[in-house]
Each structure stands twice: as structure tokens, then as C-alpha cells.
PDB file with SEQRES, HELIX, SHEET and CRYST1 records, atoms N, CA, C and O in Angstrom:
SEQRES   1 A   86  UNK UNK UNK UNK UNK UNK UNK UNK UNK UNK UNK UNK UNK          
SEQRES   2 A   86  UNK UNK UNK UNK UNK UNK UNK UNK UNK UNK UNK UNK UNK          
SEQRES   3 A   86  UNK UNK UNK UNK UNK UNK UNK UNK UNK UNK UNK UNK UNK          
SEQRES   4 A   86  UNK UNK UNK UNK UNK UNK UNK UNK UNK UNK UNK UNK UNK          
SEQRES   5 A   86  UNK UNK UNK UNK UNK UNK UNK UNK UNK UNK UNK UNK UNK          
SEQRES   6 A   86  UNK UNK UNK UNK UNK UNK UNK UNK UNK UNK UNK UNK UNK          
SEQRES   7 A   86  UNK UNK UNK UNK UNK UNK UNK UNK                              
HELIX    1 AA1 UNK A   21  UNK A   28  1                                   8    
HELIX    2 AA2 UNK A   58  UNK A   66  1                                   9    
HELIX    3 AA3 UNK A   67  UNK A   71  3                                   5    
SHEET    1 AA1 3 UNK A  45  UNK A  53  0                                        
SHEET    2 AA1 3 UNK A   4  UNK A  12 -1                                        
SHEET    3 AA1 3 UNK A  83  UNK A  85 -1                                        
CRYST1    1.000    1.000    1.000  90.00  90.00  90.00 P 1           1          
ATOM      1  N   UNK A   1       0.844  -1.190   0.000  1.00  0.00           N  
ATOM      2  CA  UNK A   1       0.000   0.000   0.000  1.00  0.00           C  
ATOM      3  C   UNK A   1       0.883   1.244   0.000  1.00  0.00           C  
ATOM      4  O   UNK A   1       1.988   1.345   0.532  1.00  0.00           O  
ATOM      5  N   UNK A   2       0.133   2.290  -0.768  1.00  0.00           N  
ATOM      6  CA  UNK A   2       1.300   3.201  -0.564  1.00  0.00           C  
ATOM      7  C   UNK A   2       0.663   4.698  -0.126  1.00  0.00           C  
ATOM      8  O   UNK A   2      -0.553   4.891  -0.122  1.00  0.00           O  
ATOM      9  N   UNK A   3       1.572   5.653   0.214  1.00  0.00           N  
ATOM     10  CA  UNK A   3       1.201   6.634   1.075  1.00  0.00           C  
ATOM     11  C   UNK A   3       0.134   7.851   0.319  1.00  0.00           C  
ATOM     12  O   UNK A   3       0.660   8.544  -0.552  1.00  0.00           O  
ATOM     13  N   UNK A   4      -1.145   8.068   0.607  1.00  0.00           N  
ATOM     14  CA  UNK A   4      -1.812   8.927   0.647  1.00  0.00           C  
ATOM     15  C   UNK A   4      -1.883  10.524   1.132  1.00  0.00           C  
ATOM     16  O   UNK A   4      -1.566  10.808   2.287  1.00  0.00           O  
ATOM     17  N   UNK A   5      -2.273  11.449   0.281  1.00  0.00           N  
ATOM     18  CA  UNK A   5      -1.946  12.619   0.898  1.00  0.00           C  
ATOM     19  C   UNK A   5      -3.236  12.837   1.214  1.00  0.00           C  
ATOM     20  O   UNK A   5      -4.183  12.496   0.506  1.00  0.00           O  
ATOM     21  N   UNK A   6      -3.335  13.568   2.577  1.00  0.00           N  
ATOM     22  CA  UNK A   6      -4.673  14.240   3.344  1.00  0.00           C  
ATOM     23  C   UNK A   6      -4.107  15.670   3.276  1.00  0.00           C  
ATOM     24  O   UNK A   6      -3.043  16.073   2.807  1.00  0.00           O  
ATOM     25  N   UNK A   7      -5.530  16.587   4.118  1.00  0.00           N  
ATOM     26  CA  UNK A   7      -5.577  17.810   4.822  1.00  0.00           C  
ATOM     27  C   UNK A   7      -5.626  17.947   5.974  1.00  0.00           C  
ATOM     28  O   UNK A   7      -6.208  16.928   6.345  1.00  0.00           O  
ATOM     29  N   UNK A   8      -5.411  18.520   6.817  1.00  0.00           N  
ATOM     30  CA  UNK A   8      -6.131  18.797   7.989  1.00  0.00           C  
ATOM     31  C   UNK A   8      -6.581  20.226   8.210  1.00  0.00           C  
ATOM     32  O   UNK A   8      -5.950  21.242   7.915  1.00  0.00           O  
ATOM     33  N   UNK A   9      -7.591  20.154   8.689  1.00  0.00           N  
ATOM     34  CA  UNK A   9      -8.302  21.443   9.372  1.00  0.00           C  
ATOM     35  C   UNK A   9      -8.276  21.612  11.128  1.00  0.00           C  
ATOM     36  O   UNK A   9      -8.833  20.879  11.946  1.00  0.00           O  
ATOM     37  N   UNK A  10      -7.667  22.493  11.313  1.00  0.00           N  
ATOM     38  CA  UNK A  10      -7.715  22.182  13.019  1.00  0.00           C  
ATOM     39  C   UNK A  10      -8.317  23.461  13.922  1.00  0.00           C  
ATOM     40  O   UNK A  10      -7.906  24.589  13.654  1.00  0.00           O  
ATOM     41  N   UNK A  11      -9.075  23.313  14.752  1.00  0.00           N  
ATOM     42  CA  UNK A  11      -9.137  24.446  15.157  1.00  0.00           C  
ATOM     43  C   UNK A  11      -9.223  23.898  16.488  1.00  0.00           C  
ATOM     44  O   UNK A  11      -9.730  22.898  16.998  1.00  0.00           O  
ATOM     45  N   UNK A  12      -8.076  25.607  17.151  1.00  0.00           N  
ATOM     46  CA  UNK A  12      -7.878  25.429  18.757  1.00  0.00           C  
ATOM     47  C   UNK A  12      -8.986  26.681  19.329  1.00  0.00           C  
ATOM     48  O   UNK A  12      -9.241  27.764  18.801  1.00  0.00           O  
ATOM     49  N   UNK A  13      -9.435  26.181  20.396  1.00  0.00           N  
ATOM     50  CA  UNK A  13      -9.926  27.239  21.264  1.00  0.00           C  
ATOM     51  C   UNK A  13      -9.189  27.469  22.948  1.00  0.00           C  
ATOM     52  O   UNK A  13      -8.229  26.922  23.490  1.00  0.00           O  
ATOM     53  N   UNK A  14      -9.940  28.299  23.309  1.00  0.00           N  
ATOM     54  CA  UNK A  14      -9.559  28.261  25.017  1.00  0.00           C  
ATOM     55  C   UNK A  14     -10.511  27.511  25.688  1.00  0.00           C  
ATOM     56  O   UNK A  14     -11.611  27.818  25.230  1.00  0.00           O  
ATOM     57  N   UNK A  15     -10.622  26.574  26.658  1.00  0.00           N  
ATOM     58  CA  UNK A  15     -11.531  26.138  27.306  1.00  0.00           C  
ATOM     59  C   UNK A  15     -12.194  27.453  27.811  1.00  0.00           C  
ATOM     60  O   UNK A  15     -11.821  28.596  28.075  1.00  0.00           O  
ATOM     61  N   UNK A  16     -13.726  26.518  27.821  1.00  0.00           N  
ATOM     62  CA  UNK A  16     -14.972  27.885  28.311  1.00  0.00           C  
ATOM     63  C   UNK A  16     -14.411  28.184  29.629  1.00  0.00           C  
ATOM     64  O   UNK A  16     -14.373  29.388  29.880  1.00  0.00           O  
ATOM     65  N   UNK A  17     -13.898  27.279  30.676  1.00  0.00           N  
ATOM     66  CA  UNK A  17     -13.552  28.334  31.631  1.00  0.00           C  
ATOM     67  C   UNK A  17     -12.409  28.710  32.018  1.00  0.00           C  
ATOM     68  O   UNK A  17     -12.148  28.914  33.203  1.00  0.00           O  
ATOM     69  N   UNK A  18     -11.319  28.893  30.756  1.00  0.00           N  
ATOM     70  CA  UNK A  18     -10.585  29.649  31.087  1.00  0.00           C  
ATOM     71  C   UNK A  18     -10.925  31.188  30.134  1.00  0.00           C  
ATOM     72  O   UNK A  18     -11.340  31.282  28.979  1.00  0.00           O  
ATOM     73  N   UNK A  19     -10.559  32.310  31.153  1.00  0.00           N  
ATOM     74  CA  UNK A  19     -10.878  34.256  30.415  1.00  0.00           C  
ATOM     75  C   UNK A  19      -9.905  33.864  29.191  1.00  0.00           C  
ATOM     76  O   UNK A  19      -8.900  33.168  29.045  1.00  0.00           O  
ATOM     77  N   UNK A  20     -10.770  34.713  28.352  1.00  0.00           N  
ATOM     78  CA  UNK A  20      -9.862  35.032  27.319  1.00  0.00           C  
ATOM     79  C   UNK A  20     -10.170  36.397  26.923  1.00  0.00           C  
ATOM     80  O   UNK A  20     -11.155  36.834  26.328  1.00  0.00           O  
ATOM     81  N   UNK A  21      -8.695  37.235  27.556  1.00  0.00           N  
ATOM     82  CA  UNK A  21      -8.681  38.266  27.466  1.00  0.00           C  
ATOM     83  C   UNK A  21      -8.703  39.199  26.069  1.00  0.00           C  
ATOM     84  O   UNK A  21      -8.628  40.428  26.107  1.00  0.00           O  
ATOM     85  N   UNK A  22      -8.792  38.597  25.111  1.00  0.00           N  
ATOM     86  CA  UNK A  22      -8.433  39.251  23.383  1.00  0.00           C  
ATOM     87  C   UNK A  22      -9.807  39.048  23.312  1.00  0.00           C  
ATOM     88  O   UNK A  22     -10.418  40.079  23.032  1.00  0.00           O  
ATOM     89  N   UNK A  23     -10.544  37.988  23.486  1.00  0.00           N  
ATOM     90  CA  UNK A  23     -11.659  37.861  22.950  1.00  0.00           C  
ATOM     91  C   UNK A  23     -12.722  38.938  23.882  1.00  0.00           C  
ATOM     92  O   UNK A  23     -13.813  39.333  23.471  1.00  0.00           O  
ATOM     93  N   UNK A  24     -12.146  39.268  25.136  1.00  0.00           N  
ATOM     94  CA  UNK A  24     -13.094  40.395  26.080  1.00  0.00           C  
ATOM     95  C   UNK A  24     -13.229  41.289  25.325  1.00  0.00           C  
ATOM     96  O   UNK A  24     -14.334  41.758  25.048  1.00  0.00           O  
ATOM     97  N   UNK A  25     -11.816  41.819  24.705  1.00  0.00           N  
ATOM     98  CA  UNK A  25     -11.495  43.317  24.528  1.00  0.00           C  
ATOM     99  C   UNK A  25     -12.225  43.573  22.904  1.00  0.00           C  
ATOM    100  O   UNK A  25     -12.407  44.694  22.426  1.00  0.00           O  
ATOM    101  N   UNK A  26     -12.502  42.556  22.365  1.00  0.00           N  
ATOM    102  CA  UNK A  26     -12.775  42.464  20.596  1.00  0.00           C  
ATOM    103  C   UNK A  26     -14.384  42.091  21.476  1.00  0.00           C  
ATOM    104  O   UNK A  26     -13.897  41.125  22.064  1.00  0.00           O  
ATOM    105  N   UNK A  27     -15.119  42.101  21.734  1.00  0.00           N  
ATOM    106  CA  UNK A  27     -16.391  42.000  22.681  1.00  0.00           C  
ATOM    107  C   UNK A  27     -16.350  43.248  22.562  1.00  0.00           C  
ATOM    108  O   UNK A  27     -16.405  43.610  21.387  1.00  0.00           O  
ATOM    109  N   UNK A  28     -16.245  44.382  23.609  1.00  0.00           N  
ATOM    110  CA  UNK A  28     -16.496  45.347  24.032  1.00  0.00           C  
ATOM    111  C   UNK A  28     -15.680  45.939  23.008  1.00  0.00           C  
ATOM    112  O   UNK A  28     -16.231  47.040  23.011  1.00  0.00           O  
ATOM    113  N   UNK A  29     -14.562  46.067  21.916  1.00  0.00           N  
ATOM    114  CA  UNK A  29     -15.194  47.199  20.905  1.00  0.00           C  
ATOM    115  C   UNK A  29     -15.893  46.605  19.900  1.00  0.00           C  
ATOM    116  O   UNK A  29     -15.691  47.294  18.900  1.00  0.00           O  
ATOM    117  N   UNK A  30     -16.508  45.821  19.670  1.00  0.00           N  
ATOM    118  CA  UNK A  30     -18.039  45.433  19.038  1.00  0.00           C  
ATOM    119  C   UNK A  30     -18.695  46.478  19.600  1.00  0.00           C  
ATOM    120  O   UNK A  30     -18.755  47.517  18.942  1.00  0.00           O  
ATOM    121  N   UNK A  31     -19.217  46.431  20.703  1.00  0.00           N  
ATOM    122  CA  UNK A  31     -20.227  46.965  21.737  1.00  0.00           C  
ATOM    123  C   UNK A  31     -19.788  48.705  21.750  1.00  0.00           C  
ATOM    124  O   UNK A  31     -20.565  49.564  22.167  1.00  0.00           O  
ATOM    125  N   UNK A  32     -18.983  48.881  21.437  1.00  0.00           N  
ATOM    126  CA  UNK A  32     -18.506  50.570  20.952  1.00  0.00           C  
ATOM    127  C   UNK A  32     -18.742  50.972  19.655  1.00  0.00           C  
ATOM    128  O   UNK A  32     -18.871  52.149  19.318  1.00  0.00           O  
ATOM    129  N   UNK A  33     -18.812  49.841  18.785  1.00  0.00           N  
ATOM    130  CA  UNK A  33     -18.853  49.951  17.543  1.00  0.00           C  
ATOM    131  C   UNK A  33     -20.369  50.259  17.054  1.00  0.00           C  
ATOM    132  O   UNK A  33     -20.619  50.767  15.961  1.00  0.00           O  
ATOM    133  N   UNK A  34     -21.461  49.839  18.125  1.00  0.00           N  
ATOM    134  CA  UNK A  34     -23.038  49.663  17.931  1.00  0.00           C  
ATOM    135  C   UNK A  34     -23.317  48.440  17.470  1.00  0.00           C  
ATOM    136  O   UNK A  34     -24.233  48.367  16.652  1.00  0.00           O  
ATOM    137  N   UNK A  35     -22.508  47.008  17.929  1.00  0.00           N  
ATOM    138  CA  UNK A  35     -23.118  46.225  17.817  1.00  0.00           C  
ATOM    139  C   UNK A  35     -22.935  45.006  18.960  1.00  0.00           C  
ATOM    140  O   UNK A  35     -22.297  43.955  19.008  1.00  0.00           O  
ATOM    141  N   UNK A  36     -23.839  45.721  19.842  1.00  0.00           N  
ATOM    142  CA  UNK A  36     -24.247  45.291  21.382  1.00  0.00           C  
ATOM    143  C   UNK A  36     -24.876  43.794  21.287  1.00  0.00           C  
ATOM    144  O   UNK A  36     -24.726  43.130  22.313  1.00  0.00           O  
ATOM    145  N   UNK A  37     -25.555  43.164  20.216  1.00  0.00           N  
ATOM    146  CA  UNK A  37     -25.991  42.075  19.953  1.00  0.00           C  
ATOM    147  C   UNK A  37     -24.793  41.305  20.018  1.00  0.00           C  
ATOM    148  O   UNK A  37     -24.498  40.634  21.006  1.00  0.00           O  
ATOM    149  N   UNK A  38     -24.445  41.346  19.505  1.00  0.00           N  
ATOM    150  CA  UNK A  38     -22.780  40.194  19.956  1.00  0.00           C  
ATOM    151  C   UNK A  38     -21.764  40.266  21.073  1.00  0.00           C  
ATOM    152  O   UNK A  38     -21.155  41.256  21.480  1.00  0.00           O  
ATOM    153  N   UNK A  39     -21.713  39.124  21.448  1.00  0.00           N  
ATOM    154  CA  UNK A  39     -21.185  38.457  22.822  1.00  0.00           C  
ATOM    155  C   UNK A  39     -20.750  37.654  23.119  1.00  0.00           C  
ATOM    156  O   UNK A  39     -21.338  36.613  22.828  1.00  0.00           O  
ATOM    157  N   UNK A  40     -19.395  37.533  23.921  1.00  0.00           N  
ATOM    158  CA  UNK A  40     -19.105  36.149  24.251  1.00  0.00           C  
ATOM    159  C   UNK A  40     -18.054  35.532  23.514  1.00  0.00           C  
ATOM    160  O   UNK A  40     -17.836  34.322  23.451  1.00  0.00           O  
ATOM    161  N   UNK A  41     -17.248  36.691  22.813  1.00  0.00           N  
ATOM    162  CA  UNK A  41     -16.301  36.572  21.358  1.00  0.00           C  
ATOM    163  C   UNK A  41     -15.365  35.824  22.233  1.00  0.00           C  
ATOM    164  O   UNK A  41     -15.259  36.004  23.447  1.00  0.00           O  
ATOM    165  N   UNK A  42     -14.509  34.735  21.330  1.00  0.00           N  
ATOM    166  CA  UNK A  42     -13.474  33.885  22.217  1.00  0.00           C  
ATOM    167  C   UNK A  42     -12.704  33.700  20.777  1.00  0.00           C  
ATOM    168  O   UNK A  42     -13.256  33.182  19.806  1.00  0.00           O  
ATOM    169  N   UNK A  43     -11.200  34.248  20.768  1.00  0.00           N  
ATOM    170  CA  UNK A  43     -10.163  34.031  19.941  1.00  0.00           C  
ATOM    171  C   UNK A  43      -9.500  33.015  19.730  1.00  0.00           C  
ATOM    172  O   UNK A  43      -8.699  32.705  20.612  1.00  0.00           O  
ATOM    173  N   UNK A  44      -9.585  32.233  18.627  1.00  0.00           N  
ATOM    174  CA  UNK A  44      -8.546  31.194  18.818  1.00  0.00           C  
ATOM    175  C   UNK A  44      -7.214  30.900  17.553  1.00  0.00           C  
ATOM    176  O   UNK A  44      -6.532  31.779  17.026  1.00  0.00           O  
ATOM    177  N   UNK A  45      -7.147  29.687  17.349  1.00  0.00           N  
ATOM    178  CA  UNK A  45      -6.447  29.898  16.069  1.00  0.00           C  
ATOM    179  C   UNK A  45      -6.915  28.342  15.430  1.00  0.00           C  
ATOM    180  O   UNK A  45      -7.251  27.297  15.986  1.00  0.00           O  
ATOM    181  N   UNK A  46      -6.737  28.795  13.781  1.00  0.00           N  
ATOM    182  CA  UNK A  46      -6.756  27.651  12.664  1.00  0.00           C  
ATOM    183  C   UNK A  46      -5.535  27.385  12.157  1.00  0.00           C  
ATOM    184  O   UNK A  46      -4.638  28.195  11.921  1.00  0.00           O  
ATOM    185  N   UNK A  47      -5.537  25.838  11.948  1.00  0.00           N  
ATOM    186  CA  UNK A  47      -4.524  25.462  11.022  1.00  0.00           C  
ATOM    187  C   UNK A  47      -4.853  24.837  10.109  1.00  0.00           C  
ATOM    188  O   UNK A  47      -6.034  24.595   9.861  1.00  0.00           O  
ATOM    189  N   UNK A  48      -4.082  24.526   9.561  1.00  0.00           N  
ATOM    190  CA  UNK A  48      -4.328  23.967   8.131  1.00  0.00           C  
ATOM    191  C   UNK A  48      -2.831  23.006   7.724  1.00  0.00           C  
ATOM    192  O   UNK A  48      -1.729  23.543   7.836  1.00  0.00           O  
ATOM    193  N   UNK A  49      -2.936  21.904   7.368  1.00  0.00           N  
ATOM    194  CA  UNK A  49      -1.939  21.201   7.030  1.00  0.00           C  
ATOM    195  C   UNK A  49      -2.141  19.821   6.022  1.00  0.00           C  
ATOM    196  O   UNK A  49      -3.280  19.375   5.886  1.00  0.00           O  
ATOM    197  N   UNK A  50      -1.058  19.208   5.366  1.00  0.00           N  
ATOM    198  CA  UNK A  50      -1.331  18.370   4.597  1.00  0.00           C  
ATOM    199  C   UNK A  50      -0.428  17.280   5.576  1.00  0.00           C  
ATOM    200  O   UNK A  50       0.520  17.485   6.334  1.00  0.00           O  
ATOM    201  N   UNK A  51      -1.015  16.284   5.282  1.00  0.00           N  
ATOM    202  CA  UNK A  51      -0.510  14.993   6.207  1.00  0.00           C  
ATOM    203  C   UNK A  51      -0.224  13.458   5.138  1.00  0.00           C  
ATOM    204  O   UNK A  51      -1.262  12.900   4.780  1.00  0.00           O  
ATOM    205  N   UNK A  52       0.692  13.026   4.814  1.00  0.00           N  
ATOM    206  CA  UNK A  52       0.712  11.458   3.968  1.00  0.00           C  
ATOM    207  C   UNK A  52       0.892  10.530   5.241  1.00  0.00           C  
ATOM    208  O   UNK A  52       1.484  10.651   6.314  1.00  0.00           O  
ATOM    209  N   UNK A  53       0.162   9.608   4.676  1.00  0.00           N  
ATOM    210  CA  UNK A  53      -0.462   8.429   5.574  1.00  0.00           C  
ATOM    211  C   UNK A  53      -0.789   7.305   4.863  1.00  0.00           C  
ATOM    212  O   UNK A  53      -0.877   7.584   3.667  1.00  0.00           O  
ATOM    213  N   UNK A  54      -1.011   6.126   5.103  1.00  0.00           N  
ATOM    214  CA  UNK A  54      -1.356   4.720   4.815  1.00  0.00           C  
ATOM    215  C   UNK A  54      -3.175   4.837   4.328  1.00  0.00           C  
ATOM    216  O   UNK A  54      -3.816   4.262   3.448  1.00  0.00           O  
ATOM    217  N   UNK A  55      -3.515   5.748   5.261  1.00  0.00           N  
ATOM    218  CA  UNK A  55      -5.043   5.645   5.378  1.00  0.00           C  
ATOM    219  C   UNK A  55      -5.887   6.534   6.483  1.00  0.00           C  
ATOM    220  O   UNK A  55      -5.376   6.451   7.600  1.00  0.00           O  
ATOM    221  N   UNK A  56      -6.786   7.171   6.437  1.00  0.00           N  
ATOM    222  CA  UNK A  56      -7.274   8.597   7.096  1.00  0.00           C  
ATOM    223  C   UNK A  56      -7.065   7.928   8.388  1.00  0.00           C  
ATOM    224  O   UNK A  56      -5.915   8.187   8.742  1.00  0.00           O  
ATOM    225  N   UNK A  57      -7.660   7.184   9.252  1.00  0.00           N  
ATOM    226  CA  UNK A  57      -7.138   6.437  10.335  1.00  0.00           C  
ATOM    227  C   UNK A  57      -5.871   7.043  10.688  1.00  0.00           C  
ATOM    228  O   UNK A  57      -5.781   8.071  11.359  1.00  0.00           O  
ATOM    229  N   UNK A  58      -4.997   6.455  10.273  1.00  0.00           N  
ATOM    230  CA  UNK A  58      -3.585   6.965  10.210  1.00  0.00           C  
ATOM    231  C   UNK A  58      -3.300   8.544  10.000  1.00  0.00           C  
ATOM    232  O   UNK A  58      -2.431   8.955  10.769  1.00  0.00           O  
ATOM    233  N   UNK A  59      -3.616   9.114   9.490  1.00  0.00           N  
ATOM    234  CA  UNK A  59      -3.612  10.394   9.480  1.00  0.00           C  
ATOM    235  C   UNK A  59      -4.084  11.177  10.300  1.00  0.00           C  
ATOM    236  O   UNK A  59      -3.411  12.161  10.609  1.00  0.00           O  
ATOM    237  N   UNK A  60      -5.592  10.931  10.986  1.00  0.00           N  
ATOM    238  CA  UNK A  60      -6.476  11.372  11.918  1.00  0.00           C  
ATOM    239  C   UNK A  60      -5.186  10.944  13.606  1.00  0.00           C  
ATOM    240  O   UNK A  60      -5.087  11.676  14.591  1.00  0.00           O  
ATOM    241  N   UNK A  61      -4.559   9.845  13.428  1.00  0.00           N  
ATOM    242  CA  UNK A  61      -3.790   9.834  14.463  1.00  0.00           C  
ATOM    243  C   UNK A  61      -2.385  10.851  14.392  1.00  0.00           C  
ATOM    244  O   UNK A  61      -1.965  11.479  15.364  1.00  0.00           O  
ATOM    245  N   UNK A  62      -1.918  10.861  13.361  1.00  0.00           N  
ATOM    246  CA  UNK A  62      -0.750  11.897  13.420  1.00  0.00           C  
ATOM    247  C   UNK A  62      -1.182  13.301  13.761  1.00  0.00           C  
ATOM    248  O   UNK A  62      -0.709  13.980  14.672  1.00  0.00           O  
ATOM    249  N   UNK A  63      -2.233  13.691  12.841  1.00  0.00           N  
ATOM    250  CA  UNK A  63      -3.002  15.435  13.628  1.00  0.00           C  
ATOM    251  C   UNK A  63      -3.025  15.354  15.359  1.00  0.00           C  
ATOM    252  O   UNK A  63      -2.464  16.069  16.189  1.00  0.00           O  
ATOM    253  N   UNK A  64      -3.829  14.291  15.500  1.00  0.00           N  
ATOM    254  CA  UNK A  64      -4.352  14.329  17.243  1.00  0.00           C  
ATOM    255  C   UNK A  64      -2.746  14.355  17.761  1.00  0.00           C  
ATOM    256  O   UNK A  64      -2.464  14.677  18.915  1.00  0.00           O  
ATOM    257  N   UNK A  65      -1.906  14.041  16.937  1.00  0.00           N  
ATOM    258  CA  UNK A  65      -1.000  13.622  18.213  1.00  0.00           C  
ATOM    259  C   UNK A  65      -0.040  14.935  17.774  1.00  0.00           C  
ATOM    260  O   UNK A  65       0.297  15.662  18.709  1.00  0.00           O  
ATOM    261  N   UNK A  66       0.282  15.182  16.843  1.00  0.00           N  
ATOM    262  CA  UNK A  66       0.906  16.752  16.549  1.00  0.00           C  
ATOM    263  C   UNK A  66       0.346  18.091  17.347  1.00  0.00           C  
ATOM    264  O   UNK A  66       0.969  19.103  17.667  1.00  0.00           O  
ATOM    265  N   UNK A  67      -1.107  17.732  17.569  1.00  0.00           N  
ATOM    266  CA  UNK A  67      -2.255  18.355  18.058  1.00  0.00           C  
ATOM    267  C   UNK A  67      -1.573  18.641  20.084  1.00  0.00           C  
ATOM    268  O   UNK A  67      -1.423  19.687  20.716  1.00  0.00           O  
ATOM    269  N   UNK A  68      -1.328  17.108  20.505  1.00  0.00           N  
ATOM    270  CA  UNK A  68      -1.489  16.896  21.527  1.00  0.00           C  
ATOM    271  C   UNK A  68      -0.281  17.335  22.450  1.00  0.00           C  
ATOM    272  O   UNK A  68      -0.307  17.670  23.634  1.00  0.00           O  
ATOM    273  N   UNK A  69       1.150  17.203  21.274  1.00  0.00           N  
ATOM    274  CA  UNK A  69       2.568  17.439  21.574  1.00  0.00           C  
ATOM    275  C   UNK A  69       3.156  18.937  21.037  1.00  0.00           C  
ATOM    276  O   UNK A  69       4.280  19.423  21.166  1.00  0.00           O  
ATOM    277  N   UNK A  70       2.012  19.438  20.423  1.00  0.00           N  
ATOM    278  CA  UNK A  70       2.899  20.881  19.828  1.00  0.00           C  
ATOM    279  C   UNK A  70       2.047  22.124  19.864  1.00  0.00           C  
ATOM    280  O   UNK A  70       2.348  23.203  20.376  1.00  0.00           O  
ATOM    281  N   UNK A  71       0.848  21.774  19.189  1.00  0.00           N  
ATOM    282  CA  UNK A  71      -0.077  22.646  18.662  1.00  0.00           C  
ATOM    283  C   UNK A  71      -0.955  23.448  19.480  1.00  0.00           C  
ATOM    284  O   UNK A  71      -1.218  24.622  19.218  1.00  0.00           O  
ATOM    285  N   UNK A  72      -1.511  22.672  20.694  1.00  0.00           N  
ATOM    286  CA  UNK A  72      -2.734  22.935  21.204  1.00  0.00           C  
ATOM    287  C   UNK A  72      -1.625  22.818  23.267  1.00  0.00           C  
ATOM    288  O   UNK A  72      -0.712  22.105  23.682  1.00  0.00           O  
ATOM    289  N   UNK A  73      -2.292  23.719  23.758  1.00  0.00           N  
ATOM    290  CA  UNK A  73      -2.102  23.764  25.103  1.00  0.00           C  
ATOM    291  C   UNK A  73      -2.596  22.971  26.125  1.00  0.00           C  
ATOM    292  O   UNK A  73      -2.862  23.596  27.152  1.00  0.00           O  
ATOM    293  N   UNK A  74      -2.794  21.798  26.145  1.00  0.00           N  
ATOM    294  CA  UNK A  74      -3.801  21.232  26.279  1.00  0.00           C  
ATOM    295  C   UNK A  74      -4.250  21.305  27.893  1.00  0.00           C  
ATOM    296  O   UNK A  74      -5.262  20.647  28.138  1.00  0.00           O  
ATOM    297  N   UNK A  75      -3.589  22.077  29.146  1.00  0.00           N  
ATOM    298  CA  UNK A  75      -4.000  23.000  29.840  1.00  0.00           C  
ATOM    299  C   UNK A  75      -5.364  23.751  29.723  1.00  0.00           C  
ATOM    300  O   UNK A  75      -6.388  23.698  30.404  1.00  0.00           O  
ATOM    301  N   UNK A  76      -4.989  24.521  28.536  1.00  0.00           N  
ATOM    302  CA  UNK A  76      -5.489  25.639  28.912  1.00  0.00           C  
ATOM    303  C   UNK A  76      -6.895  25.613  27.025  1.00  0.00           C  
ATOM    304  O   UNK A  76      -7.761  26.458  26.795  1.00  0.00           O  
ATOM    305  N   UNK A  77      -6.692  24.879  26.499  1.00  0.00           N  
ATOM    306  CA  UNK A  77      -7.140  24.282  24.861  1.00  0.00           C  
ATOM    307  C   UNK A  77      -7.685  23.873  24.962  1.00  0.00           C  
ATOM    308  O   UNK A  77      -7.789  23.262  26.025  1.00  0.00           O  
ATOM    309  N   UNK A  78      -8.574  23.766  24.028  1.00  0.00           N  
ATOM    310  CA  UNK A  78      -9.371  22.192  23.376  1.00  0.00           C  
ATOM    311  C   UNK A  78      -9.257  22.371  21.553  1.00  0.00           C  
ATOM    312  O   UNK A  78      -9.274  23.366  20.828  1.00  0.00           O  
ATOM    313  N   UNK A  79      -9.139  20.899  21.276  1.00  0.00           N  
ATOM    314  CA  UNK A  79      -9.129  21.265  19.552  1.00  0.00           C  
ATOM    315  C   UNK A  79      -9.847  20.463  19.154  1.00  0.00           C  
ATOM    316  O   UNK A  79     -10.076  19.510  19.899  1.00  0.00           O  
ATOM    317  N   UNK A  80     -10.475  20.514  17.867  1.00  0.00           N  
ATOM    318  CA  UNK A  80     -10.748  19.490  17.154  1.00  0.00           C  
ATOM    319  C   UNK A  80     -10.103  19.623  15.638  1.00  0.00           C  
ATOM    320  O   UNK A  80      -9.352  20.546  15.323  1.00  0.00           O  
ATOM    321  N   UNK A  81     -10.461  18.687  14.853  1.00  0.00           N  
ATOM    322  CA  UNK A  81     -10.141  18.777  13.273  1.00  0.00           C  
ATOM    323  C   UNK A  81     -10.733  17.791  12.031  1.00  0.00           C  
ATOM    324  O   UNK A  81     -11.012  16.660  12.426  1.00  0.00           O  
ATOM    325  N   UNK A  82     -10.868  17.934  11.208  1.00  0.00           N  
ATOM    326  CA  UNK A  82     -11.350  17.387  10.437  1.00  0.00           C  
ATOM    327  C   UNK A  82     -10.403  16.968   9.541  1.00  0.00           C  
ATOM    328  O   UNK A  82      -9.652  17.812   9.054  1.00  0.00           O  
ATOM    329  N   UNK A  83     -10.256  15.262   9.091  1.00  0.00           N  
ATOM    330  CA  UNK A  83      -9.176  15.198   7.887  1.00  0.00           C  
ATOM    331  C   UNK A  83      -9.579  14.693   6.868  1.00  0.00           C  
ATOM    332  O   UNK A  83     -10.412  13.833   7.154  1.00  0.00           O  
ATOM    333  N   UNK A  84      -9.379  14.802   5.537  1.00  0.00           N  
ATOM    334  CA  UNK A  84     -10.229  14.392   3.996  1.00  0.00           C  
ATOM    335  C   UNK A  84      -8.698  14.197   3.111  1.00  0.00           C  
ATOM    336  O   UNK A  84      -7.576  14.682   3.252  1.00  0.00           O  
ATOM    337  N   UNK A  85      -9.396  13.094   2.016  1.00  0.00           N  
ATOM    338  CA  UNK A  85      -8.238  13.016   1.567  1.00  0.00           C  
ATOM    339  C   UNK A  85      -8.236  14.598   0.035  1.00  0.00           C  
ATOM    340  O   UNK A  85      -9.045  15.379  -0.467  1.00  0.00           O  
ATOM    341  N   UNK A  86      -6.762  14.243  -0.085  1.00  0.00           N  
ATOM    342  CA  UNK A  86      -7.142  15.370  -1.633  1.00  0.00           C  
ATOM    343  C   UNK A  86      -6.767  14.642  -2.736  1.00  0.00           C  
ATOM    344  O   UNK A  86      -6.898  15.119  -3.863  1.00  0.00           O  
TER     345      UNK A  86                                                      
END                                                                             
């Protein structure tokens, strides 16, 4: 069998209970801006990467674990991701 190329999509957040101070401050100038309807803004970050693998299985394990050892804080994080082949 031979090696397959994937994507990954990843996105990190902050756990709900830890503050996230960027996302307060982008909140309240919304709310300066006149748009008081929105709330609760929480900043995080996306990645994006290509992964070769045997099989999405295999691939879905290299993200989680790149995820688990580099990417994501896992303290203070939570991530998820989605992987497809291309």
C-alpha cells in the first residue's frame, strides 16, 4: 500500500472556563462599535496542514497527536479537526 496525501483542518480554542482576554477586549469594541448584539467573542487559532499516511485512520492519528505534543495547550485548549483526503 502506498502513502496517501490528506488535509487537515484544526481548530484550537480556550476552554470555556478559562478568560480570554483578546476575545473580552474584541467583545467590548463590538459593543462601541453599535453592535451590542454580539457576545461572548473567544479568539482562537486555525490550522491547516497536509498529512501522507497509509489511510485517514492513520492520518487522523498523526493530527491528534501533533495536536497533543505541539499545537494545542492542552491545559489551557481544546481542539478538534477534520481530515479528507485530496
Amino acid at each position: 500500500m502506498h502513502a496517501m496525501k490528506f488535509t487537515a483542518q484544526i481548530d484550537i480554542m480556550p476552554m470555556e472556563e478559562i478568560l480570554d482576554p483578546q476575545g473580552k477586549v474584541v467583545t467590548q469594541s463590538l459593543h462601541n462599535l453599535g453592535l451590542a448584539e454580539i457576545d461572548n467573542v473567544r479568539i482562537g487559532k486555525h490550522i491547516s496542514m497536509n498529512v501522507l499516511a497509509e489511510n485517514k485512520g492513520d492520518a487522523e492519528a498523526q493530527v491528534a497527536e501533533a495536536c497533543k505534543k505541539l499545537l494545542a495547550n492542552l491545559i489551557m485548549e481544546r481542539f478538534e479537526f477534520t481530515v479528507s483526503a485530496i
